[in-house]
C-alpha positions as CSV (number, residue, x, y, z in Angstrom):
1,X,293.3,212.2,141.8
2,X,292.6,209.2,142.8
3,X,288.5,206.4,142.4
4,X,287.1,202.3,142.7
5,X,284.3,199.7,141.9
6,X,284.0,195.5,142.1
7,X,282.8,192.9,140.8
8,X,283.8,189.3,140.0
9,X,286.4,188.4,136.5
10,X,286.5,185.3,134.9
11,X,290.0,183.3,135.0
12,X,290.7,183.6,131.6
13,X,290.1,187.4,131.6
14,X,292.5,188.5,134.7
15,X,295.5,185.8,132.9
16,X,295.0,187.4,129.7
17,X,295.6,191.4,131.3
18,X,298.2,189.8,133.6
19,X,301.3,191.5,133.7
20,X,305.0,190.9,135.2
21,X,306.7,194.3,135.5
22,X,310.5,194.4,136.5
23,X,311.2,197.3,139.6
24,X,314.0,197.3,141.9
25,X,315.2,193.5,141.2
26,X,311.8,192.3,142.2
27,X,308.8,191.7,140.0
28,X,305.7,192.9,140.6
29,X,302.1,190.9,139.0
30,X,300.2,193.4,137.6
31,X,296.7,192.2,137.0
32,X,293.3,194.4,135.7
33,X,290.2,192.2,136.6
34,X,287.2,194.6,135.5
35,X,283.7,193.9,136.6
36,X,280.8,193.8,133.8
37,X,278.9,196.4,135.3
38,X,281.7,198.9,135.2
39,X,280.9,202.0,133.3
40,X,282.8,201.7,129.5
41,X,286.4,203.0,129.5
42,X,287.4,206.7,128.8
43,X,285.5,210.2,129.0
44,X,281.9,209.6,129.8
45,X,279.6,210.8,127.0
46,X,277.1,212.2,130.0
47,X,277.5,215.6,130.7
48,X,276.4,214.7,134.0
49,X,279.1,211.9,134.6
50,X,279.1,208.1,135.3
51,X,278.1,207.2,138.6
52,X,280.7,205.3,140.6
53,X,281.3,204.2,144.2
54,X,284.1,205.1,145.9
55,X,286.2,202.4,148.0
56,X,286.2,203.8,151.9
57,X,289.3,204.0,154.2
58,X,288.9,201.5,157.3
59,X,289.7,205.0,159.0
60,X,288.2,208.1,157.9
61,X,290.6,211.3,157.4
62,X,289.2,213.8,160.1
63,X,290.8,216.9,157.7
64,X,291.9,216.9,154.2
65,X,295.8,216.0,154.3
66,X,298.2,217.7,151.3
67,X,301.7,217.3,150.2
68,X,303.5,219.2,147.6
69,X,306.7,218.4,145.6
70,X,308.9,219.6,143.3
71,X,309.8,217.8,139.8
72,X,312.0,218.3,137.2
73,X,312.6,216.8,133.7
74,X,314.4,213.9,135.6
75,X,311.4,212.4,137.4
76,X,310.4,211.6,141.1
77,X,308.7,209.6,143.4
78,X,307.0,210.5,146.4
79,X,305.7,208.4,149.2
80,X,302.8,209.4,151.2
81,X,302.6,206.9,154.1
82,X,300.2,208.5,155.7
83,X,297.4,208.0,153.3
84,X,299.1,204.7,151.6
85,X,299.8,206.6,148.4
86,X,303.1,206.7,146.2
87,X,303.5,209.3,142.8
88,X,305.4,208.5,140.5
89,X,306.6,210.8,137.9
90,X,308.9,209.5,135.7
91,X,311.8,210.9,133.9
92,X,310.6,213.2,130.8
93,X,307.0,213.9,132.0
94,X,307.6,217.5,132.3
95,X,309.7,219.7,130.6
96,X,310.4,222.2,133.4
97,X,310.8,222.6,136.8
98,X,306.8,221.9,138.3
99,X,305.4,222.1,141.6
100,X,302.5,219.5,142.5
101,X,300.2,219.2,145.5
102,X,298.6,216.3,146.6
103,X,295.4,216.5,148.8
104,X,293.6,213.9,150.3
105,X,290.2,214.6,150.7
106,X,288.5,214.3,154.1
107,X,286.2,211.8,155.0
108,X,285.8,208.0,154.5
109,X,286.0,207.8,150.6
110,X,289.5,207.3,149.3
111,X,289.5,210.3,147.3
112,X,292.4,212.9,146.0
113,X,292.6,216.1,144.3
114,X,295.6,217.3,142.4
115,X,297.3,220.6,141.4
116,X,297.8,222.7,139.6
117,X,294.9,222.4,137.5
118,X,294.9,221.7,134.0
119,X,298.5,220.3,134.4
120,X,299.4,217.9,131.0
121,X,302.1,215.0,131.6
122,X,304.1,214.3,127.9
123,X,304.1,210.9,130.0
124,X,301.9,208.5,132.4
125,X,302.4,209.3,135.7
126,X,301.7,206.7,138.3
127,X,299.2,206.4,141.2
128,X,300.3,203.6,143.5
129,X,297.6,203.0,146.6
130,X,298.0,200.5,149.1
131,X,295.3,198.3,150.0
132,X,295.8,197.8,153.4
133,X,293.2,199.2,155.7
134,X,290.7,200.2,152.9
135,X,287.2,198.5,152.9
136,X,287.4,195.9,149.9
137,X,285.4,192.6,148.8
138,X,287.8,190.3,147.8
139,X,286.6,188.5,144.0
140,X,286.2,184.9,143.5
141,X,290.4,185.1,142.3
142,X,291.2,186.8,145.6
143,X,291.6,190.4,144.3
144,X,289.4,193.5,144.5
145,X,287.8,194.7,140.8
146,X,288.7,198.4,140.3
147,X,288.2,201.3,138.1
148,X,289.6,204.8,138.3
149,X,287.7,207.8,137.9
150,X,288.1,211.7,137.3
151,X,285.0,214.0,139.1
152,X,284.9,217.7,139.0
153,X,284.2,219.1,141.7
154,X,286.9,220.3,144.5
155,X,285.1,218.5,146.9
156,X,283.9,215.3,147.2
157,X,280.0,215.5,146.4
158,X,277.7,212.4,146.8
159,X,274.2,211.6,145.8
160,X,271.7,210.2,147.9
161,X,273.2,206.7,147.2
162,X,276.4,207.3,147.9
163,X,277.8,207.9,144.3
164,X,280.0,210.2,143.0
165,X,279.6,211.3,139.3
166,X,283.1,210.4,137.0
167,X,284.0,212.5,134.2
168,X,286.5,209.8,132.8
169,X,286.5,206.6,133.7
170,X,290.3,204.6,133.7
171,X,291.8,201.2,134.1
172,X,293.2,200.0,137.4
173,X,296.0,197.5,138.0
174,X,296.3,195.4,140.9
175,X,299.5,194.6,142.0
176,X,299.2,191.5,143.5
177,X,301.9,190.6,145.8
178,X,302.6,193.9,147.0
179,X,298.5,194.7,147.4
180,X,298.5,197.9,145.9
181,X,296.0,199.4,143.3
182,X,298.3,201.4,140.5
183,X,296.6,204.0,138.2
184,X,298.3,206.0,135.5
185,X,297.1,209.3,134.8
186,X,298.6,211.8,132.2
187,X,296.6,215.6,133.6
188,X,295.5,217.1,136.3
189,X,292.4,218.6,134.6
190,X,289.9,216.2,137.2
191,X,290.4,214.5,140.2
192,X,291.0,210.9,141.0
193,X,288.8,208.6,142.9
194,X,289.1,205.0,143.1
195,X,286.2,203.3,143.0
196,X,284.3,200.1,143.7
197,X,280.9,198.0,143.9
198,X,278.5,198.9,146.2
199,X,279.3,195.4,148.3
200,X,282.6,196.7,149.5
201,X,282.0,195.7,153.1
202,X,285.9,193.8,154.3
203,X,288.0,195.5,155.4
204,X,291.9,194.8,153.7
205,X,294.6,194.4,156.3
């Protein structure tokens, strides 16, 4: 399930983790600017999580909104246009025939859950969120910073700041023409959140 946080990267830093990947006859930049303040990559030592921000939609989901799909050892991909969301599973991820529900969480924060629990991928399986209509600041290079994170709980639960507390803590990619944020995940032991600095105020469009 799907997190996000900003900040601002240098040049030299977003060329470096710049990317060109190949799908469908076009090519798509892939680019992972990560702000300083960004909690450090992988599961947090805290048995109380890392606190992170999520991004918020420009419209809030009144109810939670769920999908489910069938997959089998030859891969899919699932748009959810609804929510801006595209799975990805590819071929060789699972070895037999799995059913997998999407769920995105109600309320403002862009927030997902993802079933069965405890599910293990032999391969990444990719997150692809639109941008559009989420409430971003743009960095100094014209992209939003990112991270991914995994929390807990079924629900969404925030502190009095706002925060949401990240068990794991994961790299996101922004694709830069197509203004999408792509995470790869390999379980569905947590939930995904993106999530973002506390001065996401513009609204993407």
């Amino acid at each position: 399930m799907m997190s996000k946080r900003l900040g601002f990267a240098h040049l030299a830093i977003a060329l470096a983790a710049a990317i060109v990947v190949a799908c469908g006859g076009e090519q798509a930049l892939l680019v992972t600017p990560r702000p300083d303040s960004a909690p450090p990559l992988g599961v947090v030592a805290d048995p109380n999580g890392a606190p992170i921000r999520p991004v918020e939609r420009g419209r809030a989901l009144d109810t939670d909104q769920s999908w489910s799909f069938d997959v089998g050892r030859e891969g899919t991909s699932v748009h959810l246009p609804a929510v801006g969301l595209t799975i990805t599973v590819p071929a060789g991820a699972v070895d037999v025939p799995t059913h997998i529900t999407c769920i995105a969480l109600h309320g403002s924060a862009l927030a997902y859950r993802f079933e069965p629990h405890g599910l293990q991928f032999a391969r990444s399986v990719q997150l692809t969120q639109s941008l559009r209509g989420l409430k971003l600041s743009p960095s100094s290079l014209g992209m939003p910073q990112l991270i991914g994170g995994y929390f807990a709980d079924d629900s969404l639960v925030t502190d009095a700041a706002g925060d949401v507390r990240a068990s794991e803590i994961l790299p996101v990619q922004i694709d830069v023409r197509g203004h999408n944020a792509v995470l790869f995940i390999r379980h569905f032991s947590g939930y995904t959140v993106a999530s973002a600095a506390r001065d996401s105020i513009e609204d993407l469009r």
